[in-house]
C-alpha positions in Angstrom: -15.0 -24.1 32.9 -12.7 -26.5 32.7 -12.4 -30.1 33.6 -9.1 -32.2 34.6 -8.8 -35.9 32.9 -9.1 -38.7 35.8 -7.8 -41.7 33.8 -4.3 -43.2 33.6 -3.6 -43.2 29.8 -1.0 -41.4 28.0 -2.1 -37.8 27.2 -1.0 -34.5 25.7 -3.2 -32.1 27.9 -4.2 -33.1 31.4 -7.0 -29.9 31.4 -9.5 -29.8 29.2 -12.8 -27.9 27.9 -16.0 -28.8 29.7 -19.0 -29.9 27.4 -20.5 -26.4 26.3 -17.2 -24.7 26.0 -15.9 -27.4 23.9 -19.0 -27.2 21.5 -18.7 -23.7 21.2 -15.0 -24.2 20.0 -16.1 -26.9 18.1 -18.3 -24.2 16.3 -16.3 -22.2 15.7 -13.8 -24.1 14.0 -16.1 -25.4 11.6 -17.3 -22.0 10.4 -13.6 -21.6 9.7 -13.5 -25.1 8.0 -15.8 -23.4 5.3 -14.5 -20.0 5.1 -10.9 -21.7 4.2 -12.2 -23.5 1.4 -13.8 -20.3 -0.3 -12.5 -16.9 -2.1 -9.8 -14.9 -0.7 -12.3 -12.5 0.9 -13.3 -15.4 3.2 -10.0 -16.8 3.9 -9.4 -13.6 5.0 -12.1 -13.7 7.7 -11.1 -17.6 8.3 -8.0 -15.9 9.9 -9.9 -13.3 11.8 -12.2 -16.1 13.5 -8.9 -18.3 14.1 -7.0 -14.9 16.0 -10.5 -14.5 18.0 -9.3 -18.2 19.0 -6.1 -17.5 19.3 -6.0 -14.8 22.1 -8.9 -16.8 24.1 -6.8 -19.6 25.1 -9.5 -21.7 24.7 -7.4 -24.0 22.0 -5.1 -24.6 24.8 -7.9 -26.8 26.3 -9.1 -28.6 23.5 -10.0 -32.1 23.9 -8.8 -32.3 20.7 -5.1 -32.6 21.4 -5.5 -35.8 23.2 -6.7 -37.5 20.0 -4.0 -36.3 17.4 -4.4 -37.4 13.8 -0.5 -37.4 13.8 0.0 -40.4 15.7 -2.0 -43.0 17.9 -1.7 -42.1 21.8 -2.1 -45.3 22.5 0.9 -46.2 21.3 2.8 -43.5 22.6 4.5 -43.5 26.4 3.5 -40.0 28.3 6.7 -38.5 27.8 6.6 -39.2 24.0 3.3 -36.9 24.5 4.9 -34.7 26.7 7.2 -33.9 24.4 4.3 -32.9 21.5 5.1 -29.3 20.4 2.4 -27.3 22.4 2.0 -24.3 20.0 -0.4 -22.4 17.9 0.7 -23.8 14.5 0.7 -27.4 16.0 -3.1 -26.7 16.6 -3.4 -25.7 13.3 -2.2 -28.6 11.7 -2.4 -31.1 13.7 -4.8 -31.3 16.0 -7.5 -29.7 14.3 -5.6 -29.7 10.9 -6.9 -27.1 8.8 -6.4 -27.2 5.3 -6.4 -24.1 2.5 -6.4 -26.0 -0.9 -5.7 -29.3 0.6 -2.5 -28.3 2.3 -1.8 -27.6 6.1 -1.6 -24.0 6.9 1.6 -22.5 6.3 2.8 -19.9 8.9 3.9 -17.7 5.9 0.6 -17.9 4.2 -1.6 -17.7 8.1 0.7 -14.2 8.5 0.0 -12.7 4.9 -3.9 -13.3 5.3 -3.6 -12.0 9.0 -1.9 -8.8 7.8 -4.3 -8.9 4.6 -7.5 -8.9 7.4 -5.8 -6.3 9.1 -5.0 -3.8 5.7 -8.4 -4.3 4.7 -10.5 -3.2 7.7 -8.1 -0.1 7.8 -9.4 0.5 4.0 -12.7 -0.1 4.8 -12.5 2.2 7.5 -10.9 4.7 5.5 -13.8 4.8 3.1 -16.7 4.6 6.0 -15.0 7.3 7.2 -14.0 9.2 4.3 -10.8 9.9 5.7 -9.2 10.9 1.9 -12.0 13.5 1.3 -12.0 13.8 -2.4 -9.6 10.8 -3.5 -13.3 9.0 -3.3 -12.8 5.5 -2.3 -9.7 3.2 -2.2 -9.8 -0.8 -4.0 -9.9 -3.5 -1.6 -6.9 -6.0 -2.0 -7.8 -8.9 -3.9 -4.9 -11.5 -3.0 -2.2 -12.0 -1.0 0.5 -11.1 -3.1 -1.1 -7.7 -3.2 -0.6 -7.2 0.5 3.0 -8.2 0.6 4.8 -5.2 0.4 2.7 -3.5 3.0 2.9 -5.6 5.6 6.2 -4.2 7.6 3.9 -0.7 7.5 1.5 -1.9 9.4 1.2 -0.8 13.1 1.2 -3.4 16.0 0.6 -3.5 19.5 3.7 -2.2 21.4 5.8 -5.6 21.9 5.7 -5.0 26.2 6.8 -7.7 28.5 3.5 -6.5 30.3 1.3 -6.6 27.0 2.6 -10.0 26.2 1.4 -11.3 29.6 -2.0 -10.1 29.3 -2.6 -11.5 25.8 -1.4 -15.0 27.7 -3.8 -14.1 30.5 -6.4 -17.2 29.1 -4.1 -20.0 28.0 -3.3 -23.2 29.7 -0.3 -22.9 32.7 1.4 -25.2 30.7 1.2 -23.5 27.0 1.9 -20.5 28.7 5.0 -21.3 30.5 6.7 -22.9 27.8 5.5 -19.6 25.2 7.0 -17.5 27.7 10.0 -19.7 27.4 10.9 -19.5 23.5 8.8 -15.8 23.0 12.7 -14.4 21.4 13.0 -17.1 19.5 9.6 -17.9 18.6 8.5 -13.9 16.5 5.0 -15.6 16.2 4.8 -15.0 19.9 7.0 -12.0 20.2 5.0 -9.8 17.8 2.0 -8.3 18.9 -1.4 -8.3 17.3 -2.2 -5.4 14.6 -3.2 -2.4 16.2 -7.3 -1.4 15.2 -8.5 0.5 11.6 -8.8 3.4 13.1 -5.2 3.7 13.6 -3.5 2.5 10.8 -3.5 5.8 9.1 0.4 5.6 7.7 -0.6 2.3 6.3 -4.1 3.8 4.1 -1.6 7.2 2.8 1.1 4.5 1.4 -2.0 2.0 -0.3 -3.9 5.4 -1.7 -0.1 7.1 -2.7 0.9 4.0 -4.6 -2.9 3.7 -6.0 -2.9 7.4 -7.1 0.6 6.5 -8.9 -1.5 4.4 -10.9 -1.4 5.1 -15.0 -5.2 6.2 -15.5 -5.9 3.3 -17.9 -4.7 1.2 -14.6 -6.6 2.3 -11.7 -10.5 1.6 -13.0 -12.2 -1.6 -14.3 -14.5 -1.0 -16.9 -17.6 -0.4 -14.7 -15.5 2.3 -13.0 -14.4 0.3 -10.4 -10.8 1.1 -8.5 -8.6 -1.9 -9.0 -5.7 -2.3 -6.7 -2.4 -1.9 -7.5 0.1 -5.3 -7.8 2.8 -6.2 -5.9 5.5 -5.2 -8.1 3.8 -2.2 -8.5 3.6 -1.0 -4.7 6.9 -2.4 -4.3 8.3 0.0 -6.9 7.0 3.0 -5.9 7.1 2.2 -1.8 10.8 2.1 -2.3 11.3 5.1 -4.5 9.7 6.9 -2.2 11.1 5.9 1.3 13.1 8.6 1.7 11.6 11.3 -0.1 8.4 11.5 1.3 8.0 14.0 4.6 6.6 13.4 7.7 3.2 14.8 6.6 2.9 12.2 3.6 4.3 14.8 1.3 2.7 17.6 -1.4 0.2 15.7 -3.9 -1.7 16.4 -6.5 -5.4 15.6 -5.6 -7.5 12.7 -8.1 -10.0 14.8 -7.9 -7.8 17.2 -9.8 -6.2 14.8 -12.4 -9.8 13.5 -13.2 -10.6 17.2 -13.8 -7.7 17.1 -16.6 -8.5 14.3 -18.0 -12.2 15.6 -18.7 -10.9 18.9 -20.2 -8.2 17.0 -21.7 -10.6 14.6 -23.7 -13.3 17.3 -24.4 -10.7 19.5 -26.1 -9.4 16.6 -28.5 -12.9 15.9 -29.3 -13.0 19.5 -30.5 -10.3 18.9 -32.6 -11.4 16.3 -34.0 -15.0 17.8 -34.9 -13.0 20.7 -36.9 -10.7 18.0 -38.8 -13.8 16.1 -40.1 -15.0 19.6 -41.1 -11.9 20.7 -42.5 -11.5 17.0 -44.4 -15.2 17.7 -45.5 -14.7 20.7 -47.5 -11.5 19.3 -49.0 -13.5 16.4 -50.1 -16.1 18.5 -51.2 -13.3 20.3 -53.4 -11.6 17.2 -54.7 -15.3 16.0 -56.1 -15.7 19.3 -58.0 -12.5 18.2 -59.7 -12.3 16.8 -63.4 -9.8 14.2 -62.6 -10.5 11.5 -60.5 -7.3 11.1 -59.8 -6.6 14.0 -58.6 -9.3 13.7 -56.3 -8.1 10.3 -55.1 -4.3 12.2 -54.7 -5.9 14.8 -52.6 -7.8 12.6 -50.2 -4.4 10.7 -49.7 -2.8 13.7 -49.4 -5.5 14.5 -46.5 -5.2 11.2 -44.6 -1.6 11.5 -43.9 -1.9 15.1 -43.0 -4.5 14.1 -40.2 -2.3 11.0 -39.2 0.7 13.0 -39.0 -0.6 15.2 -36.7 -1.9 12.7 -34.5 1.1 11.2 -34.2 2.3 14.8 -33.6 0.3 15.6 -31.3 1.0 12.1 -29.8 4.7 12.3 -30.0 4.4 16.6 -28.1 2.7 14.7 -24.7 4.7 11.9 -24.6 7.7 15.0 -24.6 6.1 16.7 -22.0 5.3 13.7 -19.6 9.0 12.5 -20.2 10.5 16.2 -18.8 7.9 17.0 -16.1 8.8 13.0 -15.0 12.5 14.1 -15.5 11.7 17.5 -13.4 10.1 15.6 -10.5 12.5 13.4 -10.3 15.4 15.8 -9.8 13.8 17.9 -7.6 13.2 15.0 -5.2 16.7 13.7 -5.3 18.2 17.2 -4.4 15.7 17.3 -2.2 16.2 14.1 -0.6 19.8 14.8 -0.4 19.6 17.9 1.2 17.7 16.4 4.2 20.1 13.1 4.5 22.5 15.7 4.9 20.9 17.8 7.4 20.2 15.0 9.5 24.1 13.6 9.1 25.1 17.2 10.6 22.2 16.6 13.3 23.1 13.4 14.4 26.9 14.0 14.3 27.5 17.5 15.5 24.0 18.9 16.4 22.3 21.6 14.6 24.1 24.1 16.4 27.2 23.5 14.3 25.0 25.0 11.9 26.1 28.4 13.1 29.3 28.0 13.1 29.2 26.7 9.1 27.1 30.4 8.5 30.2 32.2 9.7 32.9 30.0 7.7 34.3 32.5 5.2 35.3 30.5 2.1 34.9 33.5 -0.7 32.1 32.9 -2.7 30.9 29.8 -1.1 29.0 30.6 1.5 26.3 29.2 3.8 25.2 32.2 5.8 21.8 32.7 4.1 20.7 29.4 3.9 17.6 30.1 5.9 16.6 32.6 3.5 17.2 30.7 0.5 15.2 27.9 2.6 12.4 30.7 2.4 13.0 31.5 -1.3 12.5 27.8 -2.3 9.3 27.2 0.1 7.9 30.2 -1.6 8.9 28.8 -5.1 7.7 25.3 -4.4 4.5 27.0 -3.4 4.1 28.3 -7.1 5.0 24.9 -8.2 2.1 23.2 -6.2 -0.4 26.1 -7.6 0.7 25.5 -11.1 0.8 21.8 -10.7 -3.2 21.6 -8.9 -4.7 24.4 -11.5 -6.6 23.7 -14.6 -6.0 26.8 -16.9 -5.9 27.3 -20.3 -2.8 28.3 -22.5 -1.7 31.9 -21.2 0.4 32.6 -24.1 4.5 33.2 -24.2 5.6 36.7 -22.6 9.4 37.1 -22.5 8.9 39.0 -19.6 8.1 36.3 -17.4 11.0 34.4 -18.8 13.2 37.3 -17.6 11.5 37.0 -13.9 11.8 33.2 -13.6 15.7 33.9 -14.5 16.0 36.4 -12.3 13.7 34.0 -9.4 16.4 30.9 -10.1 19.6 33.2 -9.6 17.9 34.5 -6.3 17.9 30.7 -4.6 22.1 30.7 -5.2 
């Protein structure tokens, strides 16, 4: 309930909170008081307590707002009151002035940590729920900063004249009439509140696809823990991807997978390594037989550097290999990418229908009028790609024969 003031003295609000509302408020906001002053984690849930407050209305009755720390109200004629800014953030830092760090609350920094409260319950729900099946679970965000790029991917409430009204349902006549007022200019108004965890699925595929793009030595603390990927990072790879991925979040390898590799990987140089110390064992054994001590001390240079050349051998063959398959990627999604900006240029100018007439152009040797089946060809090759790219196989050995059927494959897609 709510009770309207009697007296004659200047005011900002003429309706405010009865007794046990306005002690439940009053709660409230001194659970967030502690919560702002805490770890990020807790600021985050600060926000979440203050949007609970926000969509109530009840802040538009506070008795609060009729004793600003701003200025004295008994110094101040009723339309200097009148003329208070009656808004959220006003609320925020000046009525019941809320402090992160010993500064008001910047509308920048209230957004981030609403968007980070909203990324993180759609994590936390993608774990609970195990909604990436083998990826395991995803890192938690542990700052702002790390949330930044992902906050345009988050879903919202759909921005309805009608929606709008109903979250204004609560609030004071007056707060609401003068929101309704400046809701274009005003976007803290205008945009809607994020839509639940359970459907932010777009939003959990980009934070695991930019986690799994992680460098191994990057993605685990040393207790095994995931760590989150920055905000350069996610930036990086969200835009390098924008237009390559397709709509079903494209072809990936699984971690499951790459951990898989790494194991085998690791086991095999350890192998390696076990034969070299044999292998440098006999030749030591051999160089101690010798007469000359020097010549021993010459051989067991001579075996050092042979060992740390092929390290760096072997070291210098991956980095190759990681270089062209990068290079390989890279190439195919560009095509690829350009293909489909291409198709969609004919779709959106002339329809796909002009399609058919491009099949019967005749042009001599350029000619579109199989593209479909070279469509098939390279869905059928890009299946052999993703069965190569997701095994875990050892060396098969050269054959020139299959060299001669992967040349013969390539000229079939032209």
């Amino acid at each position: 309930m709510t009770q309207t003031l009697a007296n004659n003295a200047p005011h900002v609000i003429e309706e405010v909170l009865d007794a046990q509302r306005q002690q439940s408020l009053d709660e409230q906001c001194n659970k967030v008081v502690g919560l702002l002053g805490s770890a990020f984690l807790n600021k985050v849930e600060a926000v979440r307590e203050l949007e609970a407050i926000r969509w109530t209305g009840e802040w538009t009755y506070d008795q609060l707002w009729n004793d600003l720390k701003t200025g004295n109200l008994q110094g101040m004629t009723q339309a200097e009151c009148d003329r208070v800014p009656k808004d959220w953030y006003t609320w925020l830092e000046h009525v019941r002035e809320f402090r992160i760090e010993g500064e008001p609350i910047a509308q920048q920094t209230y957004s981030n940590l609403r968007a980070s409260g909203a990324l993180i319950d759609a994590i936390r729900y993608a774990n609970t729920e195990r909604m990436l099946g083998d990826a395991g679970e995803l890192p938690l965000p542990e700052n702002e900063a790390q949330v930044a790029p992902y906050v345009g991917i988050l879903e919202k409430e759909p921005a309805t004249a009608a929606a709008a009204a109903g979250r204004l349902s609560g609030f004071a006549p007056l707060f609401r009439s003068q929101i309704e007022k400046s809701v274009k200019a005003d976007p803290q108004y205008n945009s809607a509140p994020f839509l639940p965890a359970a459907e932010q699925t777009n939003t959990v595929l980009a934070w695991h696809s930019v986690w799994d793009a992680l460098p191994a030595n990057r993605k685990f603390e040393k207790n095994g823990t995931p760590k989150p990927p920055s905000r350069n990072f996610s930036r990086d790879v969200l835009r390098s991807t924008q237009e390559e991925k397709s709509s079903d979040g494209g072809i990936k390898v699984p971690t499951g997978r790459t951990e898989v590799l790494d194991q085998v990987a690791k086991q095999k140089k350890e192998e390696e390594q076990e034969r070299a110390r044999i292998e440098h064992r006999k030749l030591m054994d051999k160089v101690r037989e010798s007469r000359s001590q020097q010549s021993a001390i010459n051989e067991q240079e001579r075996v050092r550097r042979e060992l740390r050349m092929k390290e760096e051998q072997e070291l210098d063959e991956i980095k190759g290999y990681v270089r062209d398959y990068n290079s390989s990627i890279n190439r195919v999604l560009q095509e690829m990418s350009g293909l489909h900006n291409f198709l969609r240029k004919i779709s959106n100018l002339k329809g796909t229908q002009y399609l058919e007439e491009m099949r019967q152009m005749d042009m001599g040797i350029v000619s579109v009028a199989d593209d479909v089946q070279r469509y098939r060809k390279m869905q059928d090759r890009l299946g052999e790609i993703f069965k190569l790219a997701s095994s875990s196989n050892p060396p098969t050995g050269i054959d020139m024969s299959t060299f001669t059927v992967d040349a013969d494959a390539q000229e079939d897609l032209f």
